[in-house]
C-alpha positions as CSV (number, residue, x, y, z in Angstrom):
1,X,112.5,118.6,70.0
2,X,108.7,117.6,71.2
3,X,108.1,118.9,74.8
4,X,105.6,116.9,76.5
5,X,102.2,118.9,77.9
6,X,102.2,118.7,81.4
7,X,99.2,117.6,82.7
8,X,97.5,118.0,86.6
9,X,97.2,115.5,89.1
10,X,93.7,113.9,89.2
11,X,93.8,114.1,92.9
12,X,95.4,117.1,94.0
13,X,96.1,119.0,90.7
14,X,99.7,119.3,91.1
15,X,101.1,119.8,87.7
16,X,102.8,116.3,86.5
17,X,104.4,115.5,82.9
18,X,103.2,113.1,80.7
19,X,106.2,111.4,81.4
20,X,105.4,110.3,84.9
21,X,103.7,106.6,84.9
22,X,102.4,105.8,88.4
23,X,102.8,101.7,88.9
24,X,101.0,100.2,91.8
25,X,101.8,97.0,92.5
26,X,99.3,95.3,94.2
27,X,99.8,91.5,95.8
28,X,97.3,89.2,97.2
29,X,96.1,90.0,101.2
30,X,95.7,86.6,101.9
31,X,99.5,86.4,101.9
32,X,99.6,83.6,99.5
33,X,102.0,85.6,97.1
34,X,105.2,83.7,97.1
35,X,108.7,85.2,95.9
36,X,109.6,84.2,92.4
37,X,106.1,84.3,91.2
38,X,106.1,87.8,89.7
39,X,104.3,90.9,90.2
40,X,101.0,89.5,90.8
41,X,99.0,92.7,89.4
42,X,100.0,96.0,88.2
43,X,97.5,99.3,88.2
44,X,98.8,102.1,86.4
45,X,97.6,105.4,87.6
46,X,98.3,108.4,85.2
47,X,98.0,111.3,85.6
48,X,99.2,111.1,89.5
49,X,102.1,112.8,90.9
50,X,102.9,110.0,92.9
51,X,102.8,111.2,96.6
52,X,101.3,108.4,98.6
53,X,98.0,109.7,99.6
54,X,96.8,110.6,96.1
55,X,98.3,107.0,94.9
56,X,96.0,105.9,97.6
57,X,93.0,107.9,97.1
58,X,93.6,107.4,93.2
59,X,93.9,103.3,94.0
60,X,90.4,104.2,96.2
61,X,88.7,105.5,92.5
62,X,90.2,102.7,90.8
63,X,88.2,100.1,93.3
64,X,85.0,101.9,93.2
65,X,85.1,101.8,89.1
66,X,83.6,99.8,87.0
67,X,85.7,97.4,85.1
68,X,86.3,98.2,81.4
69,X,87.3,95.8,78.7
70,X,90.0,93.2,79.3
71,X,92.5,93.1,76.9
72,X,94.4,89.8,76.5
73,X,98.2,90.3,75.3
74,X,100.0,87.2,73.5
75,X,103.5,87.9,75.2
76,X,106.1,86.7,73.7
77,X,109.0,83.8,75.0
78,X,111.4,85.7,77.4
79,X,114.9,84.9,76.3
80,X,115.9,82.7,79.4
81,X,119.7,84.0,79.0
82,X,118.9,87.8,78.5
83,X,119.7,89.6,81.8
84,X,116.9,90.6,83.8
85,X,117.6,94.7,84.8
86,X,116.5,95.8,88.5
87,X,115.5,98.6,90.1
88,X,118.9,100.7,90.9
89,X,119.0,101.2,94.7
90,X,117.4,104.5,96.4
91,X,119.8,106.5,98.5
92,X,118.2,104.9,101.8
93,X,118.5,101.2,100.2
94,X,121.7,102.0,99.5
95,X,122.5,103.5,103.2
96,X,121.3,99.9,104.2
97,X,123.4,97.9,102.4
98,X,126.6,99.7,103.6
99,X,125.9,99.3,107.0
100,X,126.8,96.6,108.8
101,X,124.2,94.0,110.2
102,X,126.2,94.1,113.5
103,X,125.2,97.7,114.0
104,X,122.0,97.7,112.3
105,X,120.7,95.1,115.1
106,X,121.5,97.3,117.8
107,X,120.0,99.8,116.3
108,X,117.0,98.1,116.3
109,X,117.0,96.9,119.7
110,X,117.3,100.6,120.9
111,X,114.8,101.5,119.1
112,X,112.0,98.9,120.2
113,X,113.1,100.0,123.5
114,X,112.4,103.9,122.4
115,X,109.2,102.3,121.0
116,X,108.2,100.1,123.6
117,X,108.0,97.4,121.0
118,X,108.5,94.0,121.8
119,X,112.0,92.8,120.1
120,X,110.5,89.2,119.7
121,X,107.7,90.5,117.2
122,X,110.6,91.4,114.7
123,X,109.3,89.9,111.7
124,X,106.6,92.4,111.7
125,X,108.5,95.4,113.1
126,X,111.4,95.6,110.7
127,X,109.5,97.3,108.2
128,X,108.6,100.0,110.8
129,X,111.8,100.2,112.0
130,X,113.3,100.6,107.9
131,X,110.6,103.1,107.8
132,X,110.9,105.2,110.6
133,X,115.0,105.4,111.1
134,X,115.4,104.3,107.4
135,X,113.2,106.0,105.4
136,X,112.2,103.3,103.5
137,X,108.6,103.4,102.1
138,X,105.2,102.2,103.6
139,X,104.2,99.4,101.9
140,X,100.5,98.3,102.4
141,X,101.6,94.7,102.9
142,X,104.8,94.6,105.6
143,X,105.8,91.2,104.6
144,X,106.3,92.8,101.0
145,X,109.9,93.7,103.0
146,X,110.7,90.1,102.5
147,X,109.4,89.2,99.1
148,X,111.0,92.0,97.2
149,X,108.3,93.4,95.0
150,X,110.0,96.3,93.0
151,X,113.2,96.5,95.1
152,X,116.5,95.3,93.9
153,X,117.3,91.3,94.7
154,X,120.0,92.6,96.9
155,X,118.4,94.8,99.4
156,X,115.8,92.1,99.8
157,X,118.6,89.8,100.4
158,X,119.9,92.4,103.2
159,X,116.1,93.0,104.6
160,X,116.4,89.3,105.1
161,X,119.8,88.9,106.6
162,X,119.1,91.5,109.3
163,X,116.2,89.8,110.1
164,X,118.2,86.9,111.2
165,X,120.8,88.4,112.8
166,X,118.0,90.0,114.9
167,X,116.7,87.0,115.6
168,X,119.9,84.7,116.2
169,X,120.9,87.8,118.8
170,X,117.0,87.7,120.7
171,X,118.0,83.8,121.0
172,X,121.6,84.5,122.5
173,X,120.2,87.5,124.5
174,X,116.8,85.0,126.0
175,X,119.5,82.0,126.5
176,X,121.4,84.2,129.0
177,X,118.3,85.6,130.6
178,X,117.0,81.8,130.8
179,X,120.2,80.6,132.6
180,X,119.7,83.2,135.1
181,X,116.1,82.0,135.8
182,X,116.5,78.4,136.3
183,X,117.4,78.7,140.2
184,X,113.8,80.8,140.4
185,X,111.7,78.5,138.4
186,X,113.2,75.6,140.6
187,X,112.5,77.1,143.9
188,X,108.9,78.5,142.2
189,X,108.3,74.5,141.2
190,X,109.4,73.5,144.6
191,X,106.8,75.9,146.2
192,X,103.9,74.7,144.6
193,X,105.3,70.8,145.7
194,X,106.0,69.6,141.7
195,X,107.8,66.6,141.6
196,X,108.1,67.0,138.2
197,X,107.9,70.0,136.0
198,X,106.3,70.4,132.5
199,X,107.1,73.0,129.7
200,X,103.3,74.3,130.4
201,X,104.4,74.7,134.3
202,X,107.6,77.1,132.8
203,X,104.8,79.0,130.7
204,X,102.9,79.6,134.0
205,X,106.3,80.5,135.5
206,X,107.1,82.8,133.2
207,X,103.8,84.3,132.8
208,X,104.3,85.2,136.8
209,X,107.5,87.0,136.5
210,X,106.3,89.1,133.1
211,X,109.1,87.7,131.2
212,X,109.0,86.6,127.8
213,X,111.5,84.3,126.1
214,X,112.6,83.0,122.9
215,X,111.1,79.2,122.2
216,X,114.8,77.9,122.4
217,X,115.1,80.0,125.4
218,X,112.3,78.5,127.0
219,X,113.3,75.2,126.2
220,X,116.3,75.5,127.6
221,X,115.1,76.8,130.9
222,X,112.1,73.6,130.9
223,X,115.6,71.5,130.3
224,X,117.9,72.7,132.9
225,X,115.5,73.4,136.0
226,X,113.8,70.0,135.4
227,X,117.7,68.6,135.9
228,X,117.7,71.0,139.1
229,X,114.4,70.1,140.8
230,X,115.4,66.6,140.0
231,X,119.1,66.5,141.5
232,X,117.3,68.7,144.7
233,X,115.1,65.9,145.1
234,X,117.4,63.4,144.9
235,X,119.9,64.5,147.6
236,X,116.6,64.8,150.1
């Protein structure tokens, strides 16, 4: 039996076996990635014994480097029908998927209310909220959540889902909210002498009373108090 030498971390000189490969996987900042088109580049930091701020200060070396010789690889044809193996999924991925969306949206609401975080802005705070109640990993690109880089196709497919149960519940939660505000925005419109009132004059509206809704939401409150302020002057 051959036992590997352990070796030390370049950073912090943690003892690490040879056996440990650290894979960064690094995509574009520009945000022009799209999912599907593989791992757009791959850095391979050994020896590292993976905890993220000597991956980072590693990945800091690797920038400030000078680049050595490139070595081009004639791949051979992938076998279209041989089955592609993922990643298994961690204990917190896995945690994820059992829940149920239902639940995992009002967690989320609490939560932005703990974090006086705007619910609207959830495209960019469900990774913090899968990282802070979660534990899911900080990834240096947030939107990486939704592409799926490294994770298994089916907790991307849930990271996804919950994002639009959160936002198909902000839309029923702002429609409510909007109904209730159509008698306001009316009266408001009829204070200022409108005749008429435009999606901009809602904005304004809106802007006054702090309240921020959904575009559907807003819509919808444009629709019905223009039908109010035009029946009210009607019946004058």
């Amino acid at each position: 039996m051959t036992t590997k030498t352990p070796s030390k971390c370049l950073v912090c000189a943690k003892p690490v076996s040879q056996d440990v490969v650290i894979r960064v996987y690094i995509a574009p900042g520009d945000a022009s990635y799209l999912p599907g088109g593989g791992v757009p580049f791959v850095l391979e930091i050994s020896p590292c014994c993976g905890d993220r701020p000597c991956v980072e200060a590693a990945w800091e070396r690797a920038k400030a480097g000078v680049l050595g010789e490139v070595e081009e690889l004639e791949l051979e044809p992938e076998d279209e029908d041989a089955p592609v193996e993922e990643p298994a999924p961690s204990v917190s991925e896995q945690a994820l998927l059992d829940a149920k969306d239902e639940t995992l949206v009002d967690e989320f609401f609490e939560w932005a209310v703990k974090s006086k975080e705007d619910p609207h802005e959830s495209w960019n705070l469900l990774p913090k909220f899968l990282e802070t109640t979660k534990g899911f990993p900080k990834p240096r690109d947030p939107s990486m959540y939704y592409f799926g880089i490294g994770r298994p196709r089916v907790v991307t497919e849930k990271v996804k889902s919950l994002r639009d149960s959160i936002t198909k519940a902000i839309n029923l939660r702002d429609l409510e909210l909007a109904e209730k505000l159509v008698l306001d925005c009316v009266a408001w419109a009829s204070g200022l002498g409108l005749k008429t009132i435009r999606q901009a004059d809602v904005e304004v509206f809106l802007s006054e009373k702090g309240v921020r809704l959904a575009s559907v939401a807003e819509r919808a409150l444009w629709a019905k108090a223009s039908l109010q302020l035009r029946v009210a002057r009607g019946t004058r």
